[in-house]
LUMDRENTOR-242343 format. One line per field, with one value per residue (C-alpha): residue number from 1; residue in three letters; z, y, x. Coordinates in steps of 0.05 Angstrom, whole numbers, padded with zeros to 5 digits. Each point is the difference from the previous one (the first is absolute). Layout:
BEGIN
pos = (NUM,...)
code = (ALA,...)
up = (Z,...)
north = (Y,...)
east = (X,...)
END
This chain:
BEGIN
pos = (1,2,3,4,5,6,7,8,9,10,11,12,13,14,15,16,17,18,19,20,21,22,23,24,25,26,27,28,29,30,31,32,33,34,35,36,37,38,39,40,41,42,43,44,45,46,47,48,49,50,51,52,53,54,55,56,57,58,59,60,61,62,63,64,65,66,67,68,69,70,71,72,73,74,75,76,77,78,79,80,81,82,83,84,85,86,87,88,89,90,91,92,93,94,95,96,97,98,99,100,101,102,103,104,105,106,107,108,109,110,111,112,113,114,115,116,117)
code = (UNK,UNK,UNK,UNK,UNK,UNK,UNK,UNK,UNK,UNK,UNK,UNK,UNK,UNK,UNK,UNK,UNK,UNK,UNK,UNK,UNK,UNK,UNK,UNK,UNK,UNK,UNK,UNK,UNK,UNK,UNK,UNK,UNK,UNK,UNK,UNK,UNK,UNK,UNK,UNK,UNK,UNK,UNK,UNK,UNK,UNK,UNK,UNK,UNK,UNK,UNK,UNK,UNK,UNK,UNK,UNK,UNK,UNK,UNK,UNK,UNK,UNK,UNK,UNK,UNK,UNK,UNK,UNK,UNK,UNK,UNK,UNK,UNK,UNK,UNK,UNK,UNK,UNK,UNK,UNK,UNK,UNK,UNK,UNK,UNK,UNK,UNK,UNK,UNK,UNK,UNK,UNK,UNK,UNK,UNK,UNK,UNK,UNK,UNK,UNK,UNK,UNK,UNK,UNK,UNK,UNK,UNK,UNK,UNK,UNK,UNK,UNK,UNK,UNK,UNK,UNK,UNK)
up = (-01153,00057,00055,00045,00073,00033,00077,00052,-00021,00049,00028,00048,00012,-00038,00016,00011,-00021,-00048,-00037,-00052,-00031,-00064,00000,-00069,-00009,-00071,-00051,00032,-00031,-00062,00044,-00024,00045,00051,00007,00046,-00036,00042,-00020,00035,-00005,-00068,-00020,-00053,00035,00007,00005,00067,00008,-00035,00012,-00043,-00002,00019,00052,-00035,00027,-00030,00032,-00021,00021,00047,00039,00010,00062,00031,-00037,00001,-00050,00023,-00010,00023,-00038,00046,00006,-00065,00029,-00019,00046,00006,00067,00002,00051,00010,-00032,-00027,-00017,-00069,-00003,00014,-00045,-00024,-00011,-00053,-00007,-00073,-00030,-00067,-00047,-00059,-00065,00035,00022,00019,00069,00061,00047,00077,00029,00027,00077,00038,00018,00041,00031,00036,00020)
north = (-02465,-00023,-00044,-00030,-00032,-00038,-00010,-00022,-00075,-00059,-00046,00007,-00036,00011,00055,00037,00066,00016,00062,-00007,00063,00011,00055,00035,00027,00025,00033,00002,00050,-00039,-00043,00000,-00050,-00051,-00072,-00061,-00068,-00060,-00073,-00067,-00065,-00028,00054,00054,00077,00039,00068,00025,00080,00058,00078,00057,00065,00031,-00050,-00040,-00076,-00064,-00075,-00068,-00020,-00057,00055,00058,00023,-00030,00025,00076,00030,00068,00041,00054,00048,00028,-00067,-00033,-00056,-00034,-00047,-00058,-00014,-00069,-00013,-00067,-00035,-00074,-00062,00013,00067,-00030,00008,00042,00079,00042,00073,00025,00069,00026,00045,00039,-00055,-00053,-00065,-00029,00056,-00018,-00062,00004,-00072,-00025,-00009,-00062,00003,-00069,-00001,-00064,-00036)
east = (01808,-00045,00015,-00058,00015,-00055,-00002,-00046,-00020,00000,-00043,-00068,-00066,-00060,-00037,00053,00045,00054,00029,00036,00055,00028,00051,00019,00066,00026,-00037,-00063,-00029,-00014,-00047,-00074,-00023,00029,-00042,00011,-00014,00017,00023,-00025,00036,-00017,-00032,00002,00010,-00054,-00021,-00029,-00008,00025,00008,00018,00036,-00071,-00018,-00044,-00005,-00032,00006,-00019,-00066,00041,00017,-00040,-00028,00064,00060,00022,00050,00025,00057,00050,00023,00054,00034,-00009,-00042,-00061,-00031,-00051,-00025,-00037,-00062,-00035,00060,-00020,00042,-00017,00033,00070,00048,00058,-00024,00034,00000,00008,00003,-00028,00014,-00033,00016,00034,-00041,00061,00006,00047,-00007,00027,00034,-00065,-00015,-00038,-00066,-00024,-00064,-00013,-00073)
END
């Protein structure tokens, strides 16, 4: 099994800067792909960025040019660094982890993102 830790949420102004972690642990080498999808207040979660085994990377129109999805190999770590952060992107960010045959993947706990006006 695979377990997924996210760090590195808070609070900041817009404009600004976060980085958001997700560290695997487990069985990691089943991992195909690991994706953030985030969840606003009375709102259904949504996907936001992807990346692959091979380092392929895709985002939701909402966010590209601002969003980054990277990862490290060494440390079992995928990242998303967020630029130009907007009210609308607040909201709780979830890392999840797929596997070959198995829609259903891994979810992390979720961390806070709040961008205030």
């Amino acid at each position: 099994q695979v377990q997924l830790v996210e760090s590195g949420g808070g609070s900041v102004q817009a404009g600004g800067s976060l980085r958001l972690s997700c560290a695997a642990s487990g069985s990691t080498f089943s991992i195909i792909a690991i994706a953030w999808y985030r969840q606003a207040p009375g709102k259904q979660r949504e996907w936001v960025a992807i990346i692959t085994n091979g380092g392929l990377t895709n985002y939701q129109d909402s966010v590209k040019g601002r969003f980054t999805i990277s990862r490290d190999n060494a440390k079992n770590t995928v990242y998303l660094q967020m630029n130009n952060l907007k009210p609308e992107d607040t909201a709780v960010y979830y890392c999840k982890a797929d596997y070959p045959g198995d829609p259903r993947g891994t979810w992390g706990q979720g961390t806070q993102i709040t961008v205030s006006s």
